[in-house]
C-alpha positions in Angstrom: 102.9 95.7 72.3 100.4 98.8 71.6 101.2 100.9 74.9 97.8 100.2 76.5 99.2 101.2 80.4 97.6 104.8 80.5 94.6 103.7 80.2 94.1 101.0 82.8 93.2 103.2 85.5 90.4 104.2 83.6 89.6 100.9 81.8 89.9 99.4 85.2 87.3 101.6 86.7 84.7 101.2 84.1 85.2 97.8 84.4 84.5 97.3 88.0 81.5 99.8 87.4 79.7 97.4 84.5 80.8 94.0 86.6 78.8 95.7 90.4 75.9 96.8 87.8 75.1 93.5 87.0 76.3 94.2 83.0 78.8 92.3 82.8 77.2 88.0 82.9 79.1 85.0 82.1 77.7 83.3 78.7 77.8 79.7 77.7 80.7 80.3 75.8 83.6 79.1 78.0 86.3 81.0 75.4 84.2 84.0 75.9 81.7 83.9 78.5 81.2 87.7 78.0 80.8 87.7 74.5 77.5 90.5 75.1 79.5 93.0 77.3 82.8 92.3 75.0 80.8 93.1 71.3 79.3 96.0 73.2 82.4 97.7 74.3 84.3 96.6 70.5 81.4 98.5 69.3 82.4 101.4 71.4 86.0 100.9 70.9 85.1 100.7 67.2 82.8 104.1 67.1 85.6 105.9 68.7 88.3 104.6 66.0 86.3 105.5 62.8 85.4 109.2 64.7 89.0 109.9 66.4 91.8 107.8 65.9 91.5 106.6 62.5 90.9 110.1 60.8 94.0 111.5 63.2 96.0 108.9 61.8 95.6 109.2 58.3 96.3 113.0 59.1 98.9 112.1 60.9 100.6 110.0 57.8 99.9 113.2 55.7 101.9 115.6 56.9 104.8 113.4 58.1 107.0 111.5 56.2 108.7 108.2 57.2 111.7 109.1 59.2 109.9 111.7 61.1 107.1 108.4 61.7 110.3 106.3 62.6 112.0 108.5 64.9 108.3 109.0 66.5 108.1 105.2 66.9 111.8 105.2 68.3 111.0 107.6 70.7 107.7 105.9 71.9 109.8 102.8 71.9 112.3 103.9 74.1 110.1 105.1 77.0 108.9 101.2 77.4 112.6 100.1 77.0 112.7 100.1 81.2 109.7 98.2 81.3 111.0 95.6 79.3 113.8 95.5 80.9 112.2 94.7 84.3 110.0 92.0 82.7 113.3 90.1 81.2 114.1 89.7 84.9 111.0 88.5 85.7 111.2 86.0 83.0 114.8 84.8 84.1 116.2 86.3 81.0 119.3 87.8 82.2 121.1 88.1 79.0 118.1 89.6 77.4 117.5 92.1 79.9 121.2 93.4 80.1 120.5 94.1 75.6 117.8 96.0 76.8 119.2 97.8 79.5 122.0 98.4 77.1 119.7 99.4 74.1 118.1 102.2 76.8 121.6 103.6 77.6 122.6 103.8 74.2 119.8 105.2 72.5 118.8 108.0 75.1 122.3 108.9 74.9 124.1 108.6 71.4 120.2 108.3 70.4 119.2 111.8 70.7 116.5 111.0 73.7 115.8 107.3 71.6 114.6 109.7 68.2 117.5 107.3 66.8 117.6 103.2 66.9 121.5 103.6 67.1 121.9 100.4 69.4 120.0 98.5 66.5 122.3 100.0 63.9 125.3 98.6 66.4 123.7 94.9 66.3 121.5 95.1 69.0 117.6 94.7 67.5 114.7 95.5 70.4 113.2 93.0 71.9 109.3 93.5 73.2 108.0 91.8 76.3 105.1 92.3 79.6 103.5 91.1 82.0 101.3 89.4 80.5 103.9 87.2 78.8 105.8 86.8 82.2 102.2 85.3 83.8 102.0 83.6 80.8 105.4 81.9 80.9 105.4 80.6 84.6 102.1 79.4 84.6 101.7 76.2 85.8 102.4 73.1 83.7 99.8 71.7 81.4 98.5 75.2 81.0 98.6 75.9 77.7 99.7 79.4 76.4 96.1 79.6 74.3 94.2 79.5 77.9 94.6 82.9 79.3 91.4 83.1 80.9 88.0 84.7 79.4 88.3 86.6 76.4 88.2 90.5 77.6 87.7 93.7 75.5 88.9 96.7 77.4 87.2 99.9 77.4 90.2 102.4 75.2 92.3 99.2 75.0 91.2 96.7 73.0 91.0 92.6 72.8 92.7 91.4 76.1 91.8 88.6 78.7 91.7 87.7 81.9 95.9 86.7 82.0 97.2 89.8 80.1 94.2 92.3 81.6 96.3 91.1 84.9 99.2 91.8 83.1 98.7 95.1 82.2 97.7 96.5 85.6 101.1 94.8 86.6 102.9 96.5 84.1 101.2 99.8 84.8 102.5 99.4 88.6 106.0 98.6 87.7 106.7 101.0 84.7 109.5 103.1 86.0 108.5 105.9 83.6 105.0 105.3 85.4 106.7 105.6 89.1 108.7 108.5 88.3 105.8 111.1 87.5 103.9 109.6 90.8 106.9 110.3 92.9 107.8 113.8 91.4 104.4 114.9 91.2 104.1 115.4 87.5 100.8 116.4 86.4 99.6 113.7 84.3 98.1 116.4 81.6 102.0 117.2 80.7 103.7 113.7 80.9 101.2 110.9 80.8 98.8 112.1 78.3 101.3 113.1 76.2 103.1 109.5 76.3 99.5 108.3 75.8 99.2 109.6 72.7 102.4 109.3 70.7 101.7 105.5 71.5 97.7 105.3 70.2 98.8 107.5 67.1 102.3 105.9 66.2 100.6 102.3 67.1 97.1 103.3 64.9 99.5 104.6 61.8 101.2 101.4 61.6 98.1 98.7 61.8 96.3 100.6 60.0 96.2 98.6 56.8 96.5 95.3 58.7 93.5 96.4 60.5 91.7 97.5 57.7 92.9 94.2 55.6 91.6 91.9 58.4 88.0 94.1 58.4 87.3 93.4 54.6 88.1 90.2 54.6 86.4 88.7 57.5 83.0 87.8 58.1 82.9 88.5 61.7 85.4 91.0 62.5 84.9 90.7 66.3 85.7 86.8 65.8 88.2 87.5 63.6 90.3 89.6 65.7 89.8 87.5 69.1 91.0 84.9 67.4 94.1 86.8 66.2 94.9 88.6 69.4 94.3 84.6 71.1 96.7 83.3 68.3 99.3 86.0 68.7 99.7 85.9 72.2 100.3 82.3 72.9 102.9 82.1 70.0 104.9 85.0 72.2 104.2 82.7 75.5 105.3 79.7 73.6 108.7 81.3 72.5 109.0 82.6 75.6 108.7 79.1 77.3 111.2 77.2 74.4 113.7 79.4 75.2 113.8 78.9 79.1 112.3 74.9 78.9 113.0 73.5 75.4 113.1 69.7 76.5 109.4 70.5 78.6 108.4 72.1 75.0 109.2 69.5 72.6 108.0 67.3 75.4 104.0 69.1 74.8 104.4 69.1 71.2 105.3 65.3 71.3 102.4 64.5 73.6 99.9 66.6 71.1 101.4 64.9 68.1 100.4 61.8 69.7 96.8 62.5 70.9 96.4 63.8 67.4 
């Protein structure tokens, strides 16, 4: 998952500022009822990328190589390693959790601060997970993974909706490397923005040629990414939900199979 948490606070607010305004207005769409506000903020989103983050990127792949990229990504990766951790146990996925926990220990340790994937090299591969996924997989029956509310672009964040915006406030409340700098005091100029930023950089560097491939060939690229964010996210809810119901799952695709 891009590490979207640090901006919620602020995505939330501007939110709640264009939704009292009156801007924000349900459509007849019923996929996305907010298509006007949600092309207006990609535009933003979109403006911001081509001026900031895209040109830092591509700077950013100059003057590193790959291993200094990888242990940048490891890093970054280990900091949400306790976050996914708590949303395994959410899920019900003890075993899963206990890797994670594990894969922390390891590669903050033997791991140099998690610069190193050591507790990949010793057969234990990182798993990703949120809260959005945990909503997502105990949501009722007959819900299908595809329906997770209104379509949503986040101000900073990107293509959500209305399940995984939900998500991501939940995961911002119950990141422990979010708790810890609350509790201690840290100022968030020296732990939070920092954070912040390894993840948009080391997150833009890596999609940036999937990004760019799905721009030039697509006719509509807001379409073309809501539908790919939609897509993407109910396959990770639908594994999610095989590996904890498999007879319920086969059970749906049966039923669809049918109605088809």
């Amino acid at each position: 998952m891009k590490n979207r948490m640090a901006v919620l606070p602020g995505a939330a607010s501007m939110l709640a500022a264009f939704t009292l305004s009156g801007c924000l207005t349900a459509g007849p769409n019923p996929e996305d009822p907010y298509e006007d506000f949600n092309r207006q903020m990609f535009a933003f989103n979109e403006g911001l990328d081509k001026a900031v983050l895209e040109p830092v990127a591509h700077g950013y792949r100059a003057v590193t190589n790959e291993p200094i990229r990888e242990g940048v990504g490891n890093f970054t990766g280990n900091l949400n390693e306790p976050l996914t951790f708590v949303n395994h146990v959410l899920q019900g996925q003890i075993p899963d959790a206990g890797a994670t926990f594990g894969r922390f220990v390891i590669n903050s340790t033997l791991g140099v601060a998690g610069l190193f994937d050591v507790a990949t090299m010793l057969g234990m591969p990182r798993t990703k997970t949120d809260a959005g996924q945990t909503i997502g997989m105990w949501a009722g029956k007959g819900v299908e993974p595809e329906n997770g509310g209104f379509y949503l672009v986040l101000p900073l964040a990107g293509p959500s909706n209305a399940r995984d915006a939900t998500g991501l406030m939940v995961d911002y409340a119950i990141d422990p490397f979010q708790i810890l700098p609350i509790a201690f005091n840290w100022d968030f100029w020296y732990y939070s923005l920092p954070r912040y930023g390894l993840n948009v950089i080391d997150y833009r560097s890596r999609t940036m040629f999937a990004l760019d491939d799905i721009e030039k060939n697509s006719v509509d690229y807001y379409a073309a990414l809501r539908s790919a964010y939609t897509q993407n996210r109910a396959e990770l809810i639908r594994a999610k939900r095989d590996k904890t119901d498999t007879k319920s799952e086969l059970q749906r695709r049966d039923n669809l199979a049918l109605v088809r």
